[in-house]
DOVEX-332224 format. One line per field, with one value per residue: x, y, z of N, C-alpha, C, O in turn; residue in one letter; residue number from 0. Coordinates in pm, whole numbers, always signed. Each point is the difference from the previous one (the first is absolute). Example, Ala and Ser with C-alpha at 12.3 -4.5 7.8 and 13.67 -1.06 7.14 Angstrom:
2
n.x	(+1319; -139);
n.y	(-569; +107);
n.z	(+780; -138);
ca.x	(-89; +82);
ca.y	(+119; +119);
ca.z	(+0; +6);
c.x	(+90; -77);
c.y	(+120; +109);
c.z	(+0; +73);
o.x	(+104; +51);
o.y	(-2; +111);
o.z	(+66; +17);
vogu	(A; S);
torpa	(0; 1);
END
This chain:
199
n.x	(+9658; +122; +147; +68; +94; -172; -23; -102; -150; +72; +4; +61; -213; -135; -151; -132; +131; +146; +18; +203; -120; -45; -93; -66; +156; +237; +145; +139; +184; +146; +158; +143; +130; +182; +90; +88; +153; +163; +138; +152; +168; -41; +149; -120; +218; -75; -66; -137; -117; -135; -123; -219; -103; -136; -132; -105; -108; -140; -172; -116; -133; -192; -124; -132; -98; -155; -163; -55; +6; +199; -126; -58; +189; +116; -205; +92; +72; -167; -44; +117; -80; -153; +133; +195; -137; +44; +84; -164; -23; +214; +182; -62; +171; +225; -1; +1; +118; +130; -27; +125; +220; +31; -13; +179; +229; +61; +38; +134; +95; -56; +92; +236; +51; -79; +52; +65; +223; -146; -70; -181; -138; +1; -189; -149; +81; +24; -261; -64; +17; -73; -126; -19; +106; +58; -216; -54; -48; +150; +160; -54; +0; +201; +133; -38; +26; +209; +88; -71; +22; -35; +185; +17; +24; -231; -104; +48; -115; -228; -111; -57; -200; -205; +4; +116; +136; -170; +16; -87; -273; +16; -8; -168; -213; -144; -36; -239; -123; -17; -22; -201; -73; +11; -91; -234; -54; +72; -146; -168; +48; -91; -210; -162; +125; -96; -158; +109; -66; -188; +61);
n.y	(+17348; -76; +99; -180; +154; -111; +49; +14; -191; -1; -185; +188; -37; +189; -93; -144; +90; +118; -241; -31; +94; +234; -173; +214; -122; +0; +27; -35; -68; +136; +52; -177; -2; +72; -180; -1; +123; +23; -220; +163; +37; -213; -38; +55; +123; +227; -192; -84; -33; +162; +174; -76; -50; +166; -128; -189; +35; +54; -81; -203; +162; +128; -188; -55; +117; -33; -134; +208; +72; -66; -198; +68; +44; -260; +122; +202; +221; +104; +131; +99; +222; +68; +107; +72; +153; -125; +99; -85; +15; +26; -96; -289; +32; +72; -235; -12; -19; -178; -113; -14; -65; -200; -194; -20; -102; -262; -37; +8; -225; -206; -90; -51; -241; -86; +189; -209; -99; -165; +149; -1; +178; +167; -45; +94; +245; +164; +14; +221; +220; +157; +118; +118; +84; +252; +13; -58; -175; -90; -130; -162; -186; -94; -169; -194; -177; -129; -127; -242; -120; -41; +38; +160; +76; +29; -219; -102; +99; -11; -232; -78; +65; -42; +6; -208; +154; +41; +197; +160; -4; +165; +185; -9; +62; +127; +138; +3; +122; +203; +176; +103; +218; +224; +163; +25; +168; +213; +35; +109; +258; +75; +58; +107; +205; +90; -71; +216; +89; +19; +111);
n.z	(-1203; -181; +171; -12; -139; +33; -217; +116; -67; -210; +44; -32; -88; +32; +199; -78; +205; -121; +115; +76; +226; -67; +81; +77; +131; +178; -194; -124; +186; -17; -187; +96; +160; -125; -66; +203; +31; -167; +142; +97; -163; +72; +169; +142; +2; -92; -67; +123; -136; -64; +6; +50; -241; -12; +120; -133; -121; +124; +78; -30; -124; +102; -41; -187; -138; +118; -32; -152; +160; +140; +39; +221; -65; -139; -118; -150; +94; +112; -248; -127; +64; -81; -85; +181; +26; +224; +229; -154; +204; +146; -1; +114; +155; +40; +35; +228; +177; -116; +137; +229; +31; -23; +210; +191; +4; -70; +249; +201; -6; +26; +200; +89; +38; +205; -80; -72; +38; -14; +193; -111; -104; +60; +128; -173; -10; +155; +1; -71; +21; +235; +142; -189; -181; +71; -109; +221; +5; +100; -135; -72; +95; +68; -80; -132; +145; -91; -142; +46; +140; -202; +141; +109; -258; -54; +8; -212; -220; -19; +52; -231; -77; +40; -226; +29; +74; -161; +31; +155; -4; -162; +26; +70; +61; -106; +127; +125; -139; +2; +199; -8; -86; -20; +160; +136; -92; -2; +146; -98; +12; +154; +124; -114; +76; +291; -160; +16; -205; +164; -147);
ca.x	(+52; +63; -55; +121; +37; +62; +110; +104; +34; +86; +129; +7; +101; +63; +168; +71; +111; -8; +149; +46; +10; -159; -106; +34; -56; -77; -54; -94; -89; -77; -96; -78; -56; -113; -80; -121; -100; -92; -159; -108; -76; -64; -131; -79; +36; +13; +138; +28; +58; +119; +59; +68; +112; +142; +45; +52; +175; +85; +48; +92; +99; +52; +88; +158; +60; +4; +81; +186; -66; +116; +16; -120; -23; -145; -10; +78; +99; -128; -76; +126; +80; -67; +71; +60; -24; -115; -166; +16; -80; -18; -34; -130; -86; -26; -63; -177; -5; +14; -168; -114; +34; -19; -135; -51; +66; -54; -121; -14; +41; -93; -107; -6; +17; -115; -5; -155; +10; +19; +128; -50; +78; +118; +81; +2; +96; +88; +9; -1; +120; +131; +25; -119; +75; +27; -64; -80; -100; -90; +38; +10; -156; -28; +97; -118; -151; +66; +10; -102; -21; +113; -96; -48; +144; +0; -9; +123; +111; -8; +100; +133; +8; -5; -56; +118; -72; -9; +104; +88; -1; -24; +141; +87; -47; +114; +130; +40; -13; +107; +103; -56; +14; +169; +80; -28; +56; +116; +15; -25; +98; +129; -56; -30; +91; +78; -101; -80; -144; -84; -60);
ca.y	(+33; +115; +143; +39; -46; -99; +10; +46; -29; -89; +14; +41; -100; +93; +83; -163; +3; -106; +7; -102; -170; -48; +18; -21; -94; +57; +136; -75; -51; +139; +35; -120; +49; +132; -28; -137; +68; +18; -40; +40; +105; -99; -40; -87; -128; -64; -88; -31; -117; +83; +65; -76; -92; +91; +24; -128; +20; +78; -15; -42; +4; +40; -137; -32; +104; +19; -97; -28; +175; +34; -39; +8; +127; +32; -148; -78; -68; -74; -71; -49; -94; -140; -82; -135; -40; -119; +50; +129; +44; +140; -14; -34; +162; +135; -13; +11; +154; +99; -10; +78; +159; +49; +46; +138; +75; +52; +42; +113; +79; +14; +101; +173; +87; -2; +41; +4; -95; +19; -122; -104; -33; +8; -133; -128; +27; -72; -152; -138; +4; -3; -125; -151; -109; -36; -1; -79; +46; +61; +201; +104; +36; +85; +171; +84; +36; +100; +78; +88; +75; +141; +114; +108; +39; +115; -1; -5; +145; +67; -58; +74; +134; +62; +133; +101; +12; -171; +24; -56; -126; -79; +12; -107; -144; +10; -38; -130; -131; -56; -77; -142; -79; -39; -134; -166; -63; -78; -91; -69; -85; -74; -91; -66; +1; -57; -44; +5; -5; +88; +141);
ca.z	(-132; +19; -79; -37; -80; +9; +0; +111; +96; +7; -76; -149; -44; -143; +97; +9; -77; -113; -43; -84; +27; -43; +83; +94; +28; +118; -4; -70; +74; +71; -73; -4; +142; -4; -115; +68; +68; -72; -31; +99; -9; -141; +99; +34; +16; -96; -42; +159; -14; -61; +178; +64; -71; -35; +129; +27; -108; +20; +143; -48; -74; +91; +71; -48; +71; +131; -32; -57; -31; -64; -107; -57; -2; -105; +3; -67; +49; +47; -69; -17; +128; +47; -97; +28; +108; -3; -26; -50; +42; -47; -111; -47; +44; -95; -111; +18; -21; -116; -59; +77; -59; -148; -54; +34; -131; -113; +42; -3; -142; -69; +47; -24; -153; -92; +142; -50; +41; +129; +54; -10; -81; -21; +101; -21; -144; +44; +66; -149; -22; +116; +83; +1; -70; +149; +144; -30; -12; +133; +79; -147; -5; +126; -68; -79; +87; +92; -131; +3; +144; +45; -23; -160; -59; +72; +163; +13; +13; +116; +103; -44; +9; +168; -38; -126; -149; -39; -79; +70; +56; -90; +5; +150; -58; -130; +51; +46; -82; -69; +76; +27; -171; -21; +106; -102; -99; +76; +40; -77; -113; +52; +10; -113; -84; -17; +49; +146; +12; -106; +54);
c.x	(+73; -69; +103; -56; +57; +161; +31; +33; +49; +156; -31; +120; +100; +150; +73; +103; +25; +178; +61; +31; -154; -103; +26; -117; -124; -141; -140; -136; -92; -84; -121; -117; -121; -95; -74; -75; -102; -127; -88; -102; -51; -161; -46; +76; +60; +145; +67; +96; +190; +34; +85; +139; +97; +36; +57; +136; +54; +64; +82; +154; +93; +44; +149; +48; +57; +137; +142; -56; +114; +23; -201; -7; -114; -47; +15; +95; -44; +5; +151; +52; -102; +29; -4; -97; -143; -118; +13; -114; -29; -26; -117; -89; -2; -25; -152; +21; +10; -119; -145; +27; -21; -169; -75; -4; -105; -202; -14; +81; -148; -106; +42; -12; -138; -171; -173; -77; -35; +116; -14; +82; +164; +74; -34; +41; +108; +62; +26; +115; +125; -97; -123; +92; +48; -83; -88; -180; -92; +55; -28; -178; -17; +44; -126; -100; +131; -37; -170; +19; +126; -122; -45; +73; +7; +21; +160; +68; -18; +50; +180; +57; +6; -46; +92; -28; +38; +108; +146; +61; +30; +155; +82; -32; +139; +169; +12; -21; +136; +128; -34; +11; +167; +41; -49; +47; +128; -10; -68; +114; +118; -20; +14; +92; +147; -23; -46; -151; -78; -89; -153);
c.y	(+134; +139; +8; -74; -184; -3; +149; -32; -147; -1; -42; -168; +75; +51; -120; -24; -115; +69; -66; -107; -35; +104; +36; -57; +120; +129; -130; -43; +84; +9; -98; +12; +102; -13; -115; +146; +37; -68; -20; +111; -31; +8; -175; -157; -54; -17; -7; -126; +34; +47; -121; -44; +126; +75; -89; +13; +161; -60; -92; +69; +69; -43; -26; +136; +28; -134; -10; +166; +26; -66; -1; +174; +99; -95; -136; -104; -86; -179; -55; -67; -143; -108; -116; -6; -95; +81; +186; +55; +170; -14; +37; +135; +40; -44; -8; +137; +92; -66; +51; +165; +12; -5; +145; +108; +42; +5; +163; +127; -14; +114; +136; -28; +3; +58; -11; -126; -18; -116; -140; -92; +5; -44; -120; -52; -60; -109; -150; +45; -101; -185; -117; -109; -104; -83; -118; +2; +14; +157; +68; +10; +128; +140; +71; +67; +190; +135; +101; +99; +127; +137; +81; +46; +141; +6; -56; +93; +62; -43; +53; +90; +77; +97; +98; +16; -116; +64; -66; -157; -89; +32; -72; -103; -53; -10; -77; -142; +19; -39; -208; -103; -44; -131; -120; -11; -14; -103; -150; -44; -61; -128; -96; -31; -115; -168; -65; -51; +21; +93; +6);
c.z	(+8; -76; -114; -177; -22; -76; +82; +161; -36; -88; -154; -79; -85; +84; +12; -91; -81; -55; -120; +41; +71; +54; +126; +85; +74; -56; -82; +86; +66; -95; -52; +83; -12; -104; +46; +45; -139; -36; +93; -22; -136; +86; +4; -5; -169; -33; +109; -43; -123; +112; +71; +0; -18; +135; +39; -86; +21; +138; -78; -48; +123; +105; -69; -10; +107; +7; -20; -77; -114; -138; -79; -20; -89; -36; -57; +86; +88; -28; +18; +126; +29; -145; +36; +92; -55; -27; -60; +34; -78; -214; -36; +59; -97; -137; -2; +11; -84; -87; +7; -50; -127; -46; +25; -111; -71; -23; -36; -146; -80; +35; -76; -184; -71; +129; -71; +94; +150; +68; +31; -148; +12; +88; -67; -124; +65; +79; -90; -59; +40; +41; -23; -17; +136; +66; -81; -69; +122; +65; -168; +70; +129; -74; -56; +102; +110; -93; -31; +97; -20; -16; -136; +69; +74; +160; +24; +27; +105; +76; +3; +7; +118; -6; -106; -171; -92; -101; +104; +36; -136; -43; +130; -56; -123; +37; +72; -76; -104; +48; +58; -133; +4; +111; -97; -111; +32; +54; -73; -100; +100; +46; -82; -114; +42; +85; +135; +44; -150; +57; -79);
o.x	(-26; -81; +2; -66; +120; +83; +95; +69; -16; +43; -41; +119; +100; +104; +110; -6; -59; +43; -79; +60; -35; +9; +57; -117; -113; -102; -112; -118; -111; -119; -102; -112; -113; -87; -77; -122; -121; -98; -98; -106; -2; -112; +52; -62; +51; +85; +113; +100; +104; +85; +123; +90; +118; +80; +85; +107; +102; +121; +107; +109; +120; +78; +108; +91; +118; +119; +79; -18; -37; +69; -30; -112; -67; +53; -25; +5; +63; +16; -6; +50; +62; -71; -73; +27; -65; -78; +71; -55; -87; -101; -40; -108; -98; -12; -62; -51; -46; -21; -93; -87; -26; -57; -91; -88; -64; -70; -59; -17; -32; -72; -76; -25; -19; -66; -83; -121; +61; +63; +85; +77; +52; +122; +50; -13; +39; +112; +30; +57; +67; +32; -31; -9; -4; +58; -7; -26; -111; -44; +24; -60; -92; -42; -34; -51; -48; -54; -22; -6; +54; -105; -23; +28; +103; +52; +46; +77; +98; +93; +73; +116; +106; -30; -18; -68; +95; +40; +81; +112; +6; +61; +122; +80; +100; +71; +109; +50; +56; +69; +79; +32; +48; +51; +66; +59; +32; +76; +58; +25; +91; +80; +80; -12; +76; +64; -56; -25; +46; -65; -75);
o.y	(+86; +7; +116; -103; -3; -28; +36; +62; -71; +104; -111; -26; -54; +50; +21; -44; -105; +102; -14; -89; -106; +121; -99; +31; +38; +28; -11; +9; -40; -18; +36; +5; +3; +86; -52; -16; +4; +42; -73; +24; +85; +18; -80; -107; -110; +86; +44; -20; -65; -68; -11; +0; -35; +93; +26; -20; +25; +22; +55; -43; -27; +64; +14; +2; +33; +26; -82; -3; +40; +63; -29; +42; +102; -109; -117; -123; -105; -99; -87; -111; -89; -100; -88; -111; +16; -3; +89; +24; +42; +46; +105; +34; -7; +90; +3; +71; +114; +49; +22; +82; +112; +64; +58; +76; +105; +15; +52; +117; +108; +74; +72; +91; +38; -77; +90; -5; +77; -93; -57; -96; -106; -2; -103; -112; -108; -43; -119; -99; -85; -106; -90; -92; -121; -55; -16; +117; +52; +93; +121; +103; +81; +115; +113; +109; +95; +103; +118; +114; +58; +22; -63; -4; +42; +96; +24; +11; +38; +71; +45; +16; +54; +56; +113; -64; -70; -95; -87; -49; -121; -103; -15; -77; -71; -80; -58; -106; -103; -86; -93; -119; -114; -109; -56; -107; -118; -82; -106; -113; -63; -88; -93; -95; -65; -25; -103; -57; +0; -27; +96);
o.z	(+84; -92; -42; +7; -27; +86; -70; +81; +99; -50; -33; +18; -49; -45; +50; -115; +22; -55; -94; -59; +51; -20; +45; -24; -32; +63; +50; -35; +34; +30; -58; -50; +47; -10; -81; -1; +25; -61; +1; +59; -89; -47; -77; -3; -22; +20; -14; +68; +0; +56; +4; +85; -2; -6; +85; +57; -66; +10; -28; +36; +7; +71; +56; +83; -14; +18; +48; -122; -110; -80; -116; +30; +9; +24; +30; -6; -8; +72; +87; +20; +59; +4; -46; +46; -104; -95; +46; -108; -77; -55; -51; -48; -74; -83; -106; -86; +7; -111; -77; -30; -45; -88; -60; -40; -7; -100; -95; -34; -49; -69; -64; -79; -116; +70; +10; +18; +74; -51; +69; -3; -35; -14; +44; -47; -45; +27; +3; -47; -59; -55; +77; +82; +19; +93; -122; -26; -9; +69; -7; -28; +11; +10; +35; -27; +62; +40; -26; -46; +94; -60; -104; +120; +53; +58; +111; +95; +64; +39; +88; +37; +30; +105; -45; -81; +34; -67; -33; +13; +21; -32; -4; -54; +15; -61; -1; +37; -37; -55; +17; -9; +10; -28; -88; -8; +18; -50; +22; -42; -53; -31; +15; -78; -71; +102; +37; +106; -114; +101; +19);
vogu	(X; X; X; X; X; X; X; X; X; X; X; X; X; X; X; X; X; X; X; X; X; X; X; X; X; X; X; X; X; X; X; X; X; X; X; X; X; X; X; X; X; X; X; X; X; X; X; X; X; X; X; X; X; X; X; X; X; X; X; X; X; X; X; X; X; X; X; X; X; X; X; X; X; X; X; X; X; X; X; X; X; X; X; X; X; X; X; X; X; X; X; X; X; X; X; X; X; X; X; X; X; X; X; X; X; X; X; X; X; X; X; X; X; X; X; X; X; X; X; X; X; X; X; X; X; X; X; X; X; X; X; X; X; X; X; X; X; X; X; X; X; X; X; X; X; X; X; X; X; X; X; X; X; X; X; X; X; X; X; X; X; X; X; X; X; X; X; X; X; X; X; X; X; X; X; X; X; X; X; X; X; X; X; X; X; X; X; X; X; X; X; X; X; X; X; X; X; X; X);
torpa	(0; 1; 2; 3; 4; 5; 6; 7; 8; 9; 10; 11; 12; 13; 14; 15; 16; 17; 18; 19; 20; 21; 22; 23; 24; 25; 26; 27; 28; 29; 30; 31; 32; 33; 34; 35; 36; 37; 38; 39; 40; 41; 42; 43; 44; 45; 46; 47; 48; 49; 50; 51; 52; 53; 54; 55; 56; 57; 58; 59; 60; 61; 62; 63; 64; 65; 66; 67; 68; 69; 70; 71; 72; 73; 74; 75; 76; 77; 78; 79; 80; 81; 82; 83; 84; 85; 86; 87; 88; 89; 90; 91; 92; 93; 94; 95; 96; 97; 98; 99; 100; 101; 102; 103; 104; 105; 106; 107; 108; 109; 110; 111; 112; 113; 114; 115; 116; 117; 118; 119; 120; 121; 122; 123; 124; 125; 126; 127; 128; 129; 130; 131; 132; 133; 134; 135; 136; 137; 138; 139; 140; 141; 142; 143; 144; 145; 146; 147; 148; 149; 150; 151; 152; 153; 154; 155; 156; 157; 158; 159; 160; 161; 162; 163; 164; 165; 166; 167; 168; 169; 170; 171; 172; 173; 174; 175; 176; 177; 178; 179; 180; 181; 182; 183; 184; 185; 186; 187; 188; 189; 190; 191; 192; 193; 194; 195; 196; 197; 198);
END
């Protein structure tokens, strides 16, 4: 584990450039990346099965990237260049992905706005938000037994933390959920708006 502050040792969704022709793809993915490392430091395996699946669609979306990089630059445009094509693979990525991101979202927005709460609850405020509607009743039964298992709210910050002051860590925190808030909903409304999927 690192000595380091966890947001300062990954990419800030709040530095993920955001143009007028969208999302940038490459900076997006780094910062994707660094946020599978946050549920390691959940402990014991919990929502292994969210991990999995948003390491599984980022490699996706970074396959069709890698793919045609010049017309996938953001991800809008991503989402655009596989239009005409048979298989839309990268699509169906970053639409599980921008799911898995928004349950994070708005997991951890609950956490900071109601700091009476432990993290138990508030992964499962937003499980029923972002992804039950999604899942069957044999994974909605595994989600509840993942959900128990998050840690207390206090042994989180500390993992988080590394030892920095919780004024500090709650102001990063705060700027990285709202650069993360802005990408998903962007992308929810484009998605969805332009009907690509459902988020």
């Amino acid at each position: 584990m690192s000595s380091q502050p966890y947001f300062e040792t990954v990419k800030s969704f709040a530095d993920v450039p955001i143009t007028g022709d969208g999302v940038e793809t490459c900076v997006f993915l780094e910062a994707s990346e660094g946020l599978v490392q946050l549920f390691d430091l959940l402990g014991s395996g919990v929502f292994g099965f969210v991990q999995s699946d948003i390491k599984g669609n980022i490699g996706g979306v970074r396959t069709r990237y890698q793919a045609d990089s010049s017309r996938c630059s953001t991800l809008e445009n991503l989402v655009r260049s596989e239009e005409l094509l048979e298989d839309r693979h990268g699509t169906g990525c970053l639409i599980r992905l921008t799911r898995g991101l928004t349950f994070l979202c708005r997991a951890l927005q609950h956490m900071q706005n109601d700091h009476s709460i432990e993290l138990h609850v508030c992964f499962k405020r937003s499980y029923d938000e972002v992804l039950r509607h999604h899942h069957t009743f044999f994974v909605r039964s595994l989600a509840a037994v993942a959900v128990r298992a998050a840690p207390y709210r206090r042994d989180f910050y500390t993992r988080i933390g590394q030892g920095a002051p919780m004024e500090k860590l709650d102001a990063e925190l705060s700027k990285w959920l709202s650069g993360l808030d802005v990408i998903v909903k962007r992308l929810k409304g484009f998605i969805e708006g332009e009907g690509y999927g459902r988020i």
